[in-house]
N, C-alpha and C positions, 0 to 999 in steps of 0.2 A: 524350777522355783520351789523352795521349801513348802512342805504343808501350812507350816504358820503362816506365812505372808498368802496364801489363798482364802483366808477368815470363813473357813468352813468348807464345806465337801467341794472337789475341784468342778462337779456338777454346778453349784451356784457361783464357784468364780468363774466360770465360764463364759455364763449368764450374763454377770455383771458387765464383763468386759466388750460382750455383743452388744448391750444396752448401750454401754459409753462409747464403743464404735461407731453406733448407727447415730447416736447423737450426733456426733461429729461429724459425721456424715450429711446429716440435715442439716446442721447450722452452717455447713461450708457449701452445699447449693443454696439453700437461701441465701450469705453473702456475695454468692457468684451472682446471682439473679438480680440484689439489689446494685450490684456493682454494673451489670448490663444495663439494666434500667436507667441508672442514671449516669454513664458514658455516651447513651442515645439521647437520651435529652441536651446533654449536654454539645452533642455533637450538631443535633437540630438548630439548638440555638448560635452555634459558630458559623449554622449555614447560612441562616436567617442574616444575621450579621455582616459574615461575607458580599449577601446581596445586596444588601443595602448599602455599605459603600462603596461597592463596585458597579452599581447599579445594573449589573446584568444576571441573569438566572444563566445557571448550567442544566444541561439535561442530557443525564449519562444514557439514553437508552435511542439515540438522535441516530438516524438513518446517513451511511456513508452514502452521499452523490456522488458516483463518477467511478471512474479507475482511478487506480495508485498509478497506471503504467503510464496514463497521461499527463502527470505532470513533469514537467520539466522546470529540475533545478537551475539552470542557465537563465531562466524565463523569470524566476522568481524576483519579486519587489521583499526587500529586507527595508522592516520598517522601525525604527528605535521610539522608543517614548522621551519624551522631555523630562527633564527631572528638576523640580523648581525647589530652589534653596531660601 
């Protein structure tokens, strides 16, 4: 880069350019942060919603009963929903 385009000793453009880094650097976690924030909320309330017209709650953290090795695909009941028009 030319001397002129550094608007003074390359010691203060230096400077300046770290300042305007770190800016950018703090105002893009702070938009990541507010972007988190409100992707969980938002997410909260599509759960919320989900239950209430499904009327059932999920619960990811629910204890497998049994073995896999004991079920039997042959054995199985396949069951369809109705789908009202």
């Amino acid at each position: 880069m030319p001397k002129s385009k550094t608007r003074g000793s390359l010691k203060e453009h230096r400077k300046r350019v770290a300042h305007r880094n770190n800016t950018i650097k703090g105002l893009r976690k702070k938009a990541q942060a507010e972007y988190q924030e409100m992707f969980e909320k938002q997410m909260e309330a599509l759960k919320v919603q989900y239950q209430n017209e499904m009327g059932e709650t999920t619960e990811l953290n629910a204890e497998v009963i049994g073995d896999a090795k004991d079920i039997s695909v042959a054995s199985a009941e396949v069951v369809t929903p109705e789908v009202e028009k």
